[in-house]
Backbone as ProteinMPNN parsed JSONL, in Angstrom:
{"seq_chain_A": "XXXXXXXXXXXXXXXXXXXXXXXXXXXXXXXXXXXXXXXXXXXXXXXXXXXXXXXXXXXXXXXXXXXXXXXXXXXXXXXXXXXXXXXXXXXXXXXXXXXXXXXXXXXXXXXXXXXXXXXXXXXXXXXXXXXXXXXXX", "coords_chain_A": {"N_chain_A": [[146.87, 62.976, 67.917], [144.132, 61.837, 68.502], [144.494, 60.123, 70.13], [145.576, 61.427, 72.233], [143.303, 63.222, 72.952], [141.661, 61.603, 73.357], [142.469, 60.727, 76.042], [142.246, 63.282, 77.566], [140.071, 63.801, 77.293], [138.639, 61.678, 78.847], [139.325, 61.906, 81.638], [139.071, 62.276, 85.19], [137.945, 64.619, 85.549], [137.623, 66.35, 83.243], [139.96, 68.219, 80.627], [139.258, 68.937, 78.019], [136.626, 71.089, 76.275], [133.228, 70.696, 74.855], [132.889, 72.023, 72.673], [135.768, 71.821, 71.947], [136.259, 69.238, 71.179], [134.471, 69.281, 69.015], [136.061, 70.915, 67.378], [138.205, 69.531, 67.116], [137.414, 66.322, 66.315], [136.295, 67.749, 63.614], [139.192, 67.85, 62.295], [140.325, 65.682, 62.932], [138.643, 64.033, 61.291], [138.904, 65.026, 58.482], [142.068, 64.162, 58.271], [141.815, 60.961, 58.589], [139.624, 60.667, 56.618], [141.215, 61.344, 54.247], [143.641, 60.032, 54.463], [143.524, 57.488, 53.796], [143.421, 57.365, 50.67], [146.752, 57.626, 50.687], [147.801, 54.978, 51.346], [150.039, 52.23, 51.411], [151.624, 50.491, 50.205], [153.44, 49.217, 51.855], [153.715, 47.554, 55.145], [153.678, 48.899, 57.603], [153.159, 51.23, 57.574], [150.405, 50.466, 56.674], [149.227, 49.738, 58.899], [149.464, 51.336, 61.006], [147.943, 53.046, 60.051], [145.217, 52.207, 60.671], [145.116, 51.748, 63.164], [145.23, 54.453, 63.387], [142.639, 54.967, 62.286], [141.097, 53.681, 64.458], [141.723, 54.983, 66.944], [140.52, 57.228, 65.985], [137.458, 56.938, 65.496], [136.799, 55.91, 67.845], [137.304, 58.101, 69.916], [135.601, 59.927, 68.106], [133.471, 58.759, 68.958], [132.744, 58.588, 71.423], [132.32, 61.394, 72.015], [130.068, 62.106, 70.92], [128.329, 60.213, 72.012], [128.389, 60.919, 74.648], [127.881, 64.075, 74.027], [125.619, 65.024, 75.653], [126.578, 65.589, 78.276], [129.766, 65.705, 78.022], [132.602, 67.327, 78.228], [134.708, 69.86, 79.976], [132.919, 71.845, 80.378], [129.873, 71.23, 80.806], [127.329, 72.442, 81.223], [127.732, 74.269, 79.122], [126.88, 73.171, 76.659], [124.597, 72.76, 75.427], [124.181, 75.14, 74.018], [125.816, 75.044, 71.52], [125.961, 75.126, 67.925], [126.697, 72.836, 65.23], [128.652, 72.75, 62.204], [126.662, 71.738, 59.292], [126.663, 72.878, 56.044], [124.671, 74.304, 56.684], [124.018, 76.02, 59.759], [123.518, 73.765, 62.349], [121.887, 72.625, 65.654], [123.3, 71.224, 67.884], [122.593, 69.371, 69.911], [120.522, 68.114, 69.314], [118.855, 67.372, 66.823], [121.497, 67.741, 65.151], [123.243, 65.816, 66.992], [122.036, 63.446, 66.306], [122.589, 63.698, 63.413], [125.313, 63.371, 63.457], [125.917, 61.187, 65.202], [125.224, 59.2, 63.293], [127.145, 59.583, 61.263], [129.331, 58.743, 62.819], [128.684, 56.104, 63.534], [129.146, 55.105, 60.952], [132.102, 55.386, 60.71], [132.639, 53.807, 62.362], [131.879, 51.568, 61.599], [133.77, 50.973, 59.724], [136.166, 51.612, 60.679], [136.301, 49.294, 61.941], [136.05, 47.091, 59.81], [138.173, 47.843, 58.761], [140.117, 46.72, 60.584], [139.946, 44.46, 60.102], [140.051, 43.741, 57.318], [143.326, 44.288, 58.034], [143.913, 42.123, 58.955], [143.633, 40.179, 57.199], [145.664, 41.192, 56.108], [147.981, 40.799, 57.284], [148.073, 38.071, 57.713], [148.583, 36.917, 54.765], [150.725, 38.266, 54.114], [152.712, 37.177, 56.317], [152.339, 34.348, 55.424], [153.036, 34.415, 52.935], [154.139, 32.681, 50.148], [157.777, 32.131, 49.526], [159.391, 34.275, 46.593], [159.918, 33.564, 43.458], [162.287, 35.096, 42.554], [163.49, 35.207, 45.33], [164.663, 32.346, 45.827], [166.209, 31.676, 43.636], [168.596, 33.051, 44.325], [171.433, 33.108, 45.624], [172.021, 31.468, 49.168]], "CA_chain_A": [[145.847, 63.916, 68.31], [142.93, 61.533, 68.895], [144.894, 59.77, 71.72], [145.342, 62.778, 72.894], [142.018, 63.989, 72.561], [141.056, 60.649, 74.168], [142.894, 60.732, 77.384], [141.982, 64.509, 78.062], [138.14, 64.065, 77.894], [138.044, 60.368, 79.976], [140.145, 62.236, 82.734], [137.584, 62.7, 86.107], [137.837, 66.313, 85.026], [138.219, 66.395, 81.494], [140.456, 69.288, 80.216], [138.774, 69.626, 76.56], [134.92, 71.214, 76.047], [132.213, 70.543, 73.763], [133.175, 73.272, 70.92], [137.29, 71.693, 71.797], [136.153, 67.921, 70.761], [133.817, 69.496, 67.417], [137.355, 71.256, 66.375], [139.325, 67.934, 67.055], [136.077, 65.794, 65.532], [136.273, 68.028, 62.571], [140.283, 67.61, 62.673], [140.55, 63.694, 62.76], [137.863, 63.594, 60.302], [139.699, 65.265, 57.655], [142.732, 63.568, 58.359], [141.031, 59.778, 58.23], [139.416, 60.275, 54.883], [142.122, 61.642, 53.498], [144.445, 59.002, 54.909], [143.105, 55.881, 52.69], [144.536, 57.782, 49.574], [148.011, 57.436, 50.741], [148.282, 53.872, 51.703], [151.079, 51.932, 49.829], [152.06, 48.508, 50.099], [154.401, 49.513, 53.013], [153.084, 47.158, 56.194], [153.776, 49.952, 58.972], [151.707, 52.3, 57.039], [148.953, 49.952, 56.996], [149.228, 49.299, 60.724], [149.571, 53.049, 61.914], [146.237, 54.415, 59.223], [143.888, 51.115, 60.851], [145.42, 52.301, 64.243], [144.794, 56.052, 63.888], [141.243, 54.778, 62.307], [139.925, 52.89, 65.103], [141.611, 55.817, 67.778], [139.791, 58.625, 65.632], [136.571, 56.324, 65.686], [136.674, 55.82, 69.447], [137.0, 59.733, 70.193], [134.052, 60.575, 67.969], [131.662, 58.281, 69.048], [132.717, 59.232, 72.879], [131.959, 62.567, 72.015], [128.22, 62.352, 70.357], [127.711, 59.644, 72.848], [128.369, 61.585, 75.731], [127.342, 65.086, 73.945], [125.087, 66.012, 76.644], [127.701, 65.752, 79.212], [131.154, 65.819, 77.334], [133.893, 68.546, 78.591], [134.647, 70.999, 81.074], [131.889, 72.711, 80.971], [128.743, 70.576, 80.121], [126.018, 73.404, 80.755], [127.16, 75.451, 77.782], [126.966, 72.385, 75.424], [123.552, 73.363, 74.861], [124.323, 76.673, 73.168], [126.879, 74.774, 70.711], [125.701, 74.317, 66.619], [127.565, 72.006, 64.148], [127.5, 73.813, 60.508], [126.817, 71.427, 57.994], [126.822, 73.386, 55.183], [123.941, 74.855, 57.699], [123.635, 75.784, 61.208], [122.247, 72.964, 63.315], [121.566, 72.446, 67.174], [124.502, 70.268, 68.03], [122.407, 68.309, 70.665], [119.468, 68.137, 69.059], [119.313, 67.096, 65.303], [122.858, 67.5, 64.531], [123.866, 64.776, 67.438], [121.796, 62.135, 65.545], [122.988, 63.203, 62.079], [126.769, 62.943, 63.71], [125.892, 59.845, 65.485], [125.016, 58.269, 62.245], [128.632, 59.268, 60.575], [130.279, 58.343, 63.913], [128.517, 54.505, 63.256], [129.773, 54.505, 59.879], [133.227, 55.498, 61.074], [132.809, 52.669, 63.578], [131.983, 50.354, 60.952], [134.981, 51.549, 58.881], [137.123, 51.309, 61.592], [136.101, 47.316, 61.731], [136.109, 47.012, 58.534], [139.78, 48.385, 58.587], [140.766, 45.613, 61.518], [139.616, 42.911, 59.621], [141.634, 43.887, 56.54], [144.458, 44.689, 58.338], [144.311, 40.789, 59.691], [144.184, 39.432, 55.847], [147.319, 41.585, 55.248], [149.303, 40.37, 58.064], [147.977, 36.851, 57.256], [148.741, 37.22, 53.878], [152.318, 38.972, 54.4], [153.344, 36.362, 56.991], [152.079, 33.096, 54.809], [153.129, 34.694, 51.3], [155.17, 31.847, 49.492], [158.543, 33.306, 49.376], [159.436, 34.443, 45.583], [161.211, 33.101, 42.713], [163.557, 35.494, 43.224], [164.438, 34.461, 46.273], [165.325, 31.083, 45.66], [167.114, 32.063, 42.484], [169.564, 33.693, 44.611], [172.443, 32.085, 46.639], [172.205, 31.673, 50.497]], "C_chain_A": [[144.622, 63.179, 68.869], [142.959, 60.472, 70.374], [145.056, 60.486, 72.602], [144.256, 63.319, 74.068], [141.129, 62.674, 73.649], [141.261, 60.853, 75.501], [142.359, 62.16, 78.224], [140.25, 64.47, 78.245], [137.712, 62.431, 78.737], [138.911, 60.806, 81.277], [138.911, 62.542, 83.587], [137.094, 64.087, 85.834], [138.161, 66.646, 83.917], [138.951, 67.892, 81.605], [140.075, 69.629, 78.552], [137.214, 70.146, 76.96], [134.332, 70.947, 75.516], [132.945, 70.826, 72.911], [134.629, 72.582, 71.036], [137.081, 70.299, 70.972], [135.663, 68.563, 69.956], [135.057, 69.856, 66.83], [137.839, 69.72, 66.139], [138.732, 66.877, 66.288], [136.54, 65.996, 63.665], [137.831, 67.631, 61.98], [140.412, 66.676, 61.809], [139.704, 63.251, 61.511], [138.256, 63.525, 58.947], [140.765, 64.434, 57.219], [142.589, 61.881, 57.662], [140.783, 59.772, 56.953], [140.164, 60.451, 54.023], [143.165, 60.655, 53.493], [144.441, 57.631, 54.08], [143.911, 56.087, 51.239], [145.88, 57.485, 49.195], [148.395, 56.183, 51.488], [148.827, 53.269, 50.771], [150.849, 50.844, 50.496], [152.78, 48.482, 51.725], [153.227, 49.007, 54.525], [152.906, 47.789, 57.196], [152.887, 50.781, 58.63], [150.541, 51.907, 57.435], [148.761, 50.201, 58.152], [149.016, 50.707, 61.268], [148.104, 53.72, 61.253], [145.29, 53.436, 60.004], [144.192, 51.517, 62.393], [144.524, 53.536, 64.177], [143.364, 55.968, 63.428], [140.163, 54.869, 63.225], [140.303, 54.382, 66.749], [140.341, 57.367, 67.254], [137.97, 58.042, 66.138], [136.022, 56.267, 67.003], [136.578, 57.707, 69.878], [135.607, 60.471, 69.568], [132.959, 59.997, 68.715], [131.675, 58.48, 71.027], [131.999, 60.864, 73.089], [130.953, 62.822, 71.408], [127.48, 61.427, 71.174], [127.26, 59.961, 74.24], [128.187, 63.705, 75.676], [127.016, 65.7, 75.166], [125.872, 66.473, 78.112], [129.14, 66.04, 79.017], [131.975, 67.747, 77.673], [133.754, 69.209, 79.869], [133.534, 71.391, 81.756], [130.547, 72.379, 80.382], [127.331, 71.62, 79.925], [126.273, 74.399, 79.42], [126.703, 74.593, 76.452], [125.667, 72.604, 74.753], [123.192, 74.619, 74.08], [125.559, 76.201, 71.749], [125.886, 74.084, 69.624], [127.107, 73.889, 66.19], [127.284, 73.156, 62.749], [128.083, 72.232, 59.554], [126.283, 71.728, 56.355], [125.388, 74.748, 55.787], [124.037, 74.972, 59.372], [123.107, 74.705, 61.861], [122.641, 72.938, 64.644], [122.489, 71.279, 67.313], [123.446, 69.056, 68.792], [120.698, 67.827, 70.593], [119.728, 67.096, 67.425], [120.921, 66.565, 64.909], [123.566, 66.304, 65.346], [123.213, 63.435, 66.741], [122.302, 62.06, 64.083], [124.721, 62.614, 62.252], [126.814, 61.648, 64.531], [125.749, 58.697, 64.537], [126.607, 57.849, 61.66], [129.782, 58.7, 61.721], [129.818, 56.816, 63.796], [129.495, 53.853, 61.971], [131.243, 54.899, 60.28], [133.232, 54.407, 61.898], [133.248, 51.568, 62.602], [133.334, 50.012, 59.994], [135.878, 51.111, 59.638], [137.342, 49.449, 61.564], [136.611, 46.272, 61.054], [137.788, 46.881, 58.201], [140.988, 47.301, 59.478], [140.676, 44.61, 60.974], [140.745, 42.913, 58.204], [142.92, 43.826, 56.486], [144.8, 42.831, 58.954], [144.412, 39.892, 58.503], [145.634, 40.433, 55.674], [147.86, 40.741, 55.728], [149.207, 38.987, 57.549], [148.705, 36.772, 55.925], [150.398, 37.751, 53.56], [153.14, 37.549, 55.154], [153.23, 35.005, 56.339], [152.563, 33.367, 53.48], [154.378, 33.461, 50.9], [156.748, 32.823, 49.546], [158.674, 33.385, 46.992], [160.233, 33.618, 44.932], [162.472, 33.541, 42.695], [164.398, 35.275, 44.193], [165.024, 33.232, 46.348], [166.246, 31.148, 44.47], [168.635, 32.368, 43.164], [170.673, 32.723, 45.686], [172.002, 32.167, 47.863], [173.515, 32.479, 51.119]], "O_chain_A": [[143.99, 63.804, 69.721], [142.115, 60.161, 71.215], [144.71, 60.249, 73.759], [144.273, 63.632, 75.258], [140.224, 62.883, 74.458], [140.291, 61.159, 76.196], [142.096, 62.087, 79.425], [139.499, 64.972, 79.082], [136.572, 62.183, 79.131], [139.186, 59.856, 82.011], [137.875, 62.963, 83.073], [135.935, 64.489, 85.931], [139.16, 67.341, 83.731], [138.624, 68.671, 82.5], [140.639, 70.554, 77.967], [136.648, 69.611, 77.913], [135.176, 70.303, 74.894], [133.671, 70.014, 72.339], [135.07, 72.691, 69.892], [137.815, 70.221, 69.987], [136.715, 69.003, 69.492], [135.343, 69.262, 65.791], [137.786, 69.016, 65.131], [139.512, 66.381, 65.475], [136.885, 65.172, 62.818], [137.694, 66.943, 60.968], [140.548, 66.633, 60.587], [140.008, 62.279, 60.821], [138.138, 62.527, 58.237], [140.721, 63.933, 56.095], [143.069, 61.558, 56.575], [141.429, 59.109, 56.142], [140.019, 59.86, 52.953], [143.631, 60.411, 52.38], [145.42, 56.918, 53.861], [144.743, 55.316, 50.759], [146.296, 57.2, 48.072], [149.327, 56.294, 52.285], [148.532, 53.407, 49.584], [149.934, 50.467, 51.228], [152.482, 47.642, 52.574], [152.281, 49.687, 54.923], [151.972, 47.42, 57.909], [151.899, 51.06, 59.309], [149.757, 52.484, 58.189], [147.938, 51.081, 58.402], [148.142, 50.872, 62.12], [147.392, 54.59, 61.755], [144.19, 53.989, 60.021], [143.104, 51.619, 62.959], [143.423, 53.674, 64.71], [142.626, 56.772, 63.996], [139.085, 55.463, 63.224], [139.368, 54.704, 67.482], [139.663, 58.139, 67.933], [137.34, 58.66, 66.996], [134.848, 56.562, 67.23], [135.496, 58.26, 70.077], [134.823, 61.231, 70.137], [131.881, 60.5, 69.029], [130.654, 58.484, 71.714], [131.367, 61.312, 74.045], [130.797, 64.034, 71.256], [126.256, 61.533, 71.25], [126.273, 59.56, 74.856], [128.284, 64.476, 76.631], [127.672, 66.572, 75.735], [125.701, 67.489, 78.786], [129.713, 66.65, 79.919], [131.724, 68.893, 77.298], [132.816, 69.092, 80.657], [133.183, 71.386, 82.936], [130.066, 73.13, 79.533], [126.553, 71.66, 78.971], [125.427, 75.076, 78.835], [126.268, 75.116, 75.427], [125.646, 72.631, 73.523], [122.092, 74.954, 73.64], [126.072, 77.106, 71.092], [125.207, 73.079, 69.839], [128.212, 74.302, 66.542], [126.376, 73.917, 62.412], [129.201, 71.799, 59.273], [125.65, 70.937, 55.655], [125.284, 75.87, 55.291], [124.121, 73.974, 60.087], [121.882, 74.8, 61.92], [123.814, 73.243, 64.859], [122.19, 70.294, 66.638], [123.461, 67.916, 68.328], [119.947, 67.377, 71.459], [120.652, 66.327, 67.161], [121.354, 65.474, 64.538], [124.423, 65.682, 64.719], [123.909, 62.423, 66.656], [122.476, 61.001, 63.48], [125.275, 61.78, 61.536], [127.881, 61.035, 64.486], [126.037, 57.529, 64.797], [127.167, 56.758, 61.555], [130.91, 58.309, 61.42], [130.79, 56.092, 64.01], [130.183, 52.836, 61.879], [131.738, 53.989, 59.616], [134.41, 54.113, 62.1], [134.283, 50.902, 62.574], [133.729, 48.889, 59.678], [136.479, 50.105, 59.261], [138.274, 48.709, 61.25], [137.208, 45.222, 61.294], [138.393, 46.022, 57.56], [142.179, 47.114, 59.225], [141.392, 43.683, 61.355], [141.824, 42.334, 58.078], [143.635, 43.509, 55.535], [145.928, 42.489, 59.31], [145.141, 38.904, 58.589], [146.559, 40.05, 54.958], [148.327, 39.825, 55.051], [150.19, 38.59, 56.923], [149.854, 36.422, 56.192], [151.007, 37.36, 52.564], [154.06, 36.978, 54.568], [154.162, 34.291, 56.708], [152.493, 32.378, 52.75], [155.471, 33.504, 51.465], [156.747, 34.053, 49.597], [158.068, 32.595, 46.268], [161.125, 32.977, 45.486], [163.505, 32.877, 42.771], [165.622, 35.16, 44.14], [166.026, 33.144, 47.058], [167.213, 30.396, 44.583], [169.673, 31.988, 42.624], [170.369, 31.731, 46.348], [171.339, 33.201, 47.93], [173.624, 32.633, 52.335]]}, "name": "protein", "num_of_chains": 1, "seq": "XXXXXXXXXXXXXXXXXXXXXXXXXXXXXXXXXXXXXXXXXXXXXXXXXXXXXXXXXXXXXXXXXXXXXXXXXXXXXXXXXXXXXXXXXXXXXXXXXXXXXXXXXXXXXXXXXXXXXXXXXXXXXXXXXXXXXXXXX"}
């Protein structure tokens, strides 16, 4: 969805709007935090949640960065609130409080690449086990 979501609003003519990226925003957001929960040991896992991290990451911060212009139809973006837990002015207020969580999603995202480079390290250098040498060739 956030590759998706990517390719459709960097097109010369985007095909999403404002209010289509806040659904998708709200979406990916969900998704992401929820996503850390269910990481196992399993290396593909890792690789695909630090993936879909840094794509969700990249789509928000395209879309509070480019707010005032972002979608189809950029003159209505000015008539579009966020609700956090209140109404706010999307391009007013609410783009700096969502520019803030779109940093810390950045940093997260980072955060999540750098980790993901002690696994592999870590996976690919691991001694092999006792078990394994225990066992015949």
């Amino acid at each position: 969805m956030a590759v998706t979501s990517l390719i459709l609003s960097l097109r010369p003519e985007p095909d999403l709007t404002f209010h289509d990226g806040l659904v998708v925003s709200y979406l990916l957001g969900f998704s992401t935090s929820s996503m850390f929960f269910y990481i196992t040991t399993r290396p593909m896992v890792r690789v695909v949640a630090v993936l879909q991290n840094c794509a969700v990451s990249a789509f928000t911060l395209l879309l509070w960065i480019k707010a005032k212009t972002f979608g189809s139809i950029p003159a209505c973006n000015t008539n579009t609130y966020i609700f956090l837990f209140v109404p706010i002015h999307a391009l007013k207020p609410g783009r700096i409080i969502s520019l803030g969580f779109a940093c810390l999603g950045a940093v997260g995202a980072v955060l999540s690449i750098l980790g993901l480079c002690l696994f592999v390290v870590e996976y690919l250098f691991e001694p092999p086990s006792e078990d394994s040498e225990a066992r015949p060739a």
